[in-house]
C-alpha positions as CSV (number, residue, x, y, z in Angstrom):
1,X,-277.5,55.9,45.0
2,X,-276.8,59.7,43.5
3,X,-274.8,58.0,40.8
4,X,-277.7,55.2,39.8
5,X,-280.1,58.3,40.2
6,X,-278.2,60.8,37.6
7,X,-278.2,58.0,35.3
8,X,-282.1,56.9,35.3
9,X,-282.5,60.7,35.0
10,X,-280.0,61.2,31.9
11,X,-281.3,58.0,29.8
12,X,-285.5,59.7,30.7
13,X,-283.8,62.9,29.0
14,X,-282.5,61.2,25.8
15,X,-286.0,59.1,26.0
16,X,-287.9,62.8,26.2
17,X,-285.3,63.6,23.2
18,X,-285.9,61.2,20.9
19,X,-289.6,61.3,21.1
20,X,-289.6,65.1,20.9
21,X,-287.4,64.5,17.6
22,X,-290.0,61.5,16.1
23,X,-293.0,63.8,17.1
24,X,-291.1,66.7,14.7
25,X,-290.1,64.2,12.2
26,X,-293.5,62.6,11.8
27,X,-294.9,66.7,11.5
28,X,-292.6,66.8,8.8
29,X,-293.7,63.4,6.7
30,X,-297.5,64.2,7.7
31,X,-298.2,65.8,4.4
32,X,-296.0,63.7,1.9
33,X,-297.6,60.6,3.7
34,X,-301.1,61.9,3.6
35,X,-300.5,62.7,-0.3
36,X,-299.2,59.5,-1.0
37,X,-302.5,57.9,0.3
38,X,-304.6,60.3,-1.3
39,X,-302.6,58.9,-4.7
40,X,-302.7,55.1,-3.9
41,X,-306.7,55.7,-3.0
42,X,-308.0,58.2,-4.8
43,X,-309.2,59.7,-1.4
44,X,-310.8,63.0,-1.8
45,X,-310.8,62.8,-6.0
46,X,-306.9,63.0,-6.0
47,X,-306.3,61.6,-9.6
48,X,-303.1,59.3,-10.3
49,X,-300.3,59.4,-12.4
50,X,-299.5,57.1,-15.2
51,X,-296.7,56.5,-17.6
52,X,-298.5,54.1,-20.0
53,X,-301.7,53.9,-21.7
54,X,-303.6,50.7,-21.1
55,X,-303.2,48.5,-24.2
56,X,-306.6,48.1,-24.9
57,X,-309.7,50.5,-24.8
58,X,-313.3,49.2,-23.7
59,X,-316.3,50.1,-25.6
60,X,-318.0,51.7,-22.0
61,X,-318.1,55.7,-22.9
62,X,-317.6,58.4,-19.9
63,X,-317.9,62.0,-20.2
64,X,-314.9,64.3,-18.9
65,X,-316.0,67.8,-18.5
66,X,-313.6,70.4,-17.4
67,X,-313.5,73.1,-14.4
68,X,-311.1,76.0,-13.7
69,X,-311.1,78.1,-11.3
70,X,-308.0,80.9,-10.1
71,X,-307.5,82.0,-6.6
72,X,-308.2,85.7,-5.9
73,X,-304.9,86.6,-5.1
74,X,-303.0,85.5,-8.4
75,X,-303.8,87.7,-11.7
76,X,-304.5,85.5,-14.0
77,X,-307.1,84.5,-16.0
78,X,-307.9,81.1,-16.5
79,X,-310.2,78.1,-17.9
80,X,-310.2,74.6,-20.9
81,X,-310.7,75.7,-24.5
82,X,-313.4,73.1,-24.3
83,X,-316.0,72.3,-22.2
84,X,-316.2,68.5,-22.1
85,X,-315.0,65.1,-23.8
86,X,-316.5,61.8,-24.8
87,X,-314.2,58.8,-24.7
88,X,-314.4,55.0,-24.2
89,X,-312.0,53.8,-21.1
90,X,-308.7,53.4,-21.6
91,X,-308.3,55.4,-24.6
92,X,-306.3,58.6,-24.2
93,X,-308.0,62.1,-23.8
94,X,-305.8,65.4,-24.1
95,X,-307.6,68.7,-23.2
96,X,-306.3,72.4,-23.2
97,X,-306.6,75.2,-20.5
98,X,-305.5,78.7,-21.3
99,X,-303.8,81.2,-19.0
100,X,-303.3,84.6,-19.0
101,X,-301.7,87.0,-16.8
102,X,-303.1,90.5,-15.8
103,X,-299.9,91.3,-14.2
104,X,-297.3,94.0,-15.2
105,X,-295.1,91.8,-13.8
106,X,-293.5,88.3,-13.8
107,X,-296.4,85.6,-11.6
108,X,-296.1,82.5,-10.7
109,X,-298.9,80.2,-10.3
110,X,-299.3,76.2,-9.0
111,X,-302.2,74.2,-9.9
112,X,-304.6,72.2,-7.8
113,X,-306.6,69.2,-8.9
114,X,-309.3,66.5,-8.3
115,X,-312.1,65.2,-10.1
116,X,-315.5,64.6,-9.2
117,X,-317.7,62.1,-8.2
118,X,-314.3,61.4,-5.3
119,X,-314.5,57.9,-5.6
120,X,-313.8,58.0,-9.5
121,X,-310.1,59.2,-8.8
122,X,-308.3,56.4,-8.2
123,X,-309.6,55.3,-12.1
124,X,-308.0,58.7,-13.3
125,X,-304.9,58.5,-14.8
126,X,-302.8,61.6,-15.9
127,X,-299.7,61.0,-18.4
128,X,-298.7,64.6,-18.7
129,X,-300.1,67.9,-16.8
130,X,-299.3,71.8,-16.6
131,X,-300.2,70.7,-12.6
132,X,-297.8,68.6,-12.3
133,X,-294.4,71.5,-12.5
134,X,-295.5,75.8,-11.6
135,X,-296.2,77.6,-14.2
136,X,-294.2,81.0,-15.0
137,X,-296.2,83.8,-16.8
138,X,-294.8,87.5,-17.8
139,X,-296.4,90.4,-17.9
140,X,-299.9,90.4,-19.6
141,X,-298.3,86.9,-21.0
142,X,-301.2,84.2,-22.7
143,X,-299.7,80.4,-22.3
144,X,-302.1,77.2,-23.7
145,X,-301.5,74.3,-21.1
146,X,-302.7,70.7,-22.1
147,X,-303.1,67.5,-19.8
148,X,-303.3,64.2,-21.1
149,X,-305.6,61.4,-19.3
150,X,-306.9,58.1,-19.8
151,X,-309.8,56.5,-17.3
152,X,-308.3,53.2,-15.9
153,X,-310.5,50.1,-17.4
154,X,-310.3,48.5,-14.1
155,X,-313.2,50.6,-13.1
156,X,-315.5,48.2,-15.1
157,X,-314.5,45.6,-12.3
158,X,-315.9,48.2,-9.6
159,X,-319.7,48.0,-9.0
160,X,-319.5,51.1,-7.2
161,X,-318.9,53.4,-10.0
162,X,-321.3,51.3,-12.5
163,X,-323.7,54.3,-12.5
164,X,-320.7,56.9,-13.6
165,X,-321.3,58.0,-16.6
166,X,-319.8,61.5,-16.1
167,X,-315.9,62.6,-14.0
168,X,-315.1,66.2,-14.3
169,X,-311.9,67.2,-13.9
170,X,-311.4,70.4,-12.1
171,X,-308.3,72.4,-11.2
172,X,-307.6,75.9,-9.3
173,X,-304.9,78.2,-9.8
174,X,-303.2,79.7,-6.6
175,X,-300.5,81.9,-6.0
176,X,-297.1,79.8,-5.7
177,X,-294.9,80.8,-2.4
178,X,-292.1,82.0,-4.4
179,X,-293.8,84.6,-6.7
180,X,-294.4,87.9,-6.0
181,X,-297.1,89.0,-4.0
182,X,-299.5,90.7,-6.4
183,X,-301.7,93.6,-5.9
184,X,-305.2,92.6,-7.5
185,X,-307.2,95.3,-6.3
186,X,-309.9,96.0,-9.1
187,X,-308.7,92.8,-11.1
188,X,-311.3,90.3,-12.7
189,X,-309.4,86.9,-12.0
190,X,-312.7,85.3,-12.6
191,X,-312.5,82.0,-15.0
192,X,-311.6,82.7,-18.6
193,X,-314.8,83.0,-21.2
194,X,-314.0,80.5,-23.5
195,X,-317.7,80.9,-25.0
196,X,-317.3,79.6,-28.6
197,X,-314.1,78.7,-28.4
198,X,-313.4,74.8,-29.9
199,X,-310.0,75.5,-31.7
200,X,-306.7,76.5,-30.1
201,X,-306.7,79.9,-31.7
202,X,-304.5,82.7,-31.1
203,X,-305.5,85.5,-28.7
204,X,-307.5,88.5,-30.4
205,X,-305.8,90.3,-33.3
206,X,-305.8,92.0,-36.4
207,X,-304.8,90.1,-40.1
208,X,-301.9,92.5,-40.0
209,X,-300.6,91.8,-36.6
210,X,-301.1,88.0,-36.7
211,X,-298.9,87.8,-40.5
212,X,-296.0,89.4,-38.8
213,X,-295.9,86.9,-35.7
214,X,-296.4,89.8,-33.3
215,X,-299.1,88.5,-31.1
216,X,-300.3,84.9,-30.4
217,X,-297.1,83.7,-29.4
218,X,-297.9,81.3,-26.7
219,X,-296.0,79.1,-24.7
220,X,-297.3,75.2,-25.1
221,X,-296.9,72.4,-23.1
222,X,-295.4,69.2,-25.6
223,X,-298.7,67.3,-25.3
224,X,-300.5,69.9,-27.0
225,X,-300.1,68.6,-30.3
226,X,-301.8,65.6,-30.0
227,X,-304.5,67.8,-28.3
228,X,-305.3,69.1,-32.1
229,X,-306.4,64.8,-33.2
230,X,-310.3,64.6,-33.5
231,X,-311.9,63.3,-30.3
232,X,-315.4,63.3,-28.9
233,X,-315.6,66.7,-28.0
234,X,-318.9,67.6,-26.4
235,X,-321.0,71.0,-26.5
């Protein structure tokens, strides 16, 4: 009987072990799982990724507009170079963001994303994003970051977004866990005024300065090229 009674006793210890084990494990895969989710759905505005544009373009117009916020504890300043888009579905959209660290010293900063109204995510499709990879900035460094989208034409086939006429895509700068925790006392990290801007200019400088290559000199994403084509752009 001892013997039969040690042996219920060690198998209800390897049953308490393995679902100790699964309970960690499944803590583990929570997150990836919930993202993945959020991607397939669109749940919450999470936008998709895409490595193709759709071979044709509707003639349906929607408006992108464009948010940016930064989190206070990175230095940086941040925000688009414009303020909105106008583009049929399907066709491809690039827009600009600028960054610029306040920092005397290397930052590192991650960007979050969604767009809004939520249930227009799942029609989102990035091809190439600064979010998608941290972004390094040095000290007082300036960097142009583009993203390239397209909305899905499938969202003609859903009657619950007939009324969309707008999706504004918004992202937030925070602090990424292996960069250097920054003092920001007295910092403005507020959004960067872009007031006037509609060209991917050069930061502030002199004739002189800007001939000899000393200032402007900012890091940009491959996309950005095809950022400079004419598109709707909207005021």
């Amino acid at each position: 009987m001892a013997g039969h009674g040690a042996a219920r006793n060690a198998r209800t210890g390897l049953l308490l072990t393995g679902i100790v084990a699964g309970m960690v494990g499944l803590s583990f895969a929570a997150v990836p799982l919930y993202r993945l989710f959020c991607q397939a759905t669109g749940y919450g505005g999470t936008t998709q990724v895409a490595t193709a544009l759709p071979a044709v373009a509707s003639e349906r117009q929607i408006t992108v507009r464009f948010n940016a916020d930064v989190d206070p504890r990175l230095p940086w300043k941040f925000g688009p170079l414009q303020r909105a888009v106008r583009l049929r579905v399907g066709e491809a959209g690039t827009a600009v963001f600028r960054a610029r660290s306040l920092a005397g010293y290397t930052t590192i900063g991650a960007a979050t994303f969604n767009v809004t109204p939520l249930k227009a995510g799942q029609y989102f499709n990035k091809v190439q994003c600064f979010c998608f990879d941290e972004q390094k900035l040095e000290a007082g460094q300036q960097a142009d970051m583009g993203v390239s989208f397209f909305v899905d034409p499938a969202i003609q086939d859903d009657r619950n977004l007939d009324e969309v006429k707008t999706i504004t895509l918004s992202y937030t700068f925070f602090l990424a866990p292996d960069s250097p925790a920054p003092d920001t006392t007295g910092l403005d990290t507020t959004g960067l005024d872009t007031t006037g801007l509609d060209t991917m200019g050069l930061d502030e400088a002199g004739p002189d300065e800007a001939a000899r290559g000393e200032v402007g000199r900012d890091r940009r994403t491959p996309i950005l090229a095809a950022a400079a084509a004419p598109q709707g752009a909207v005021d």
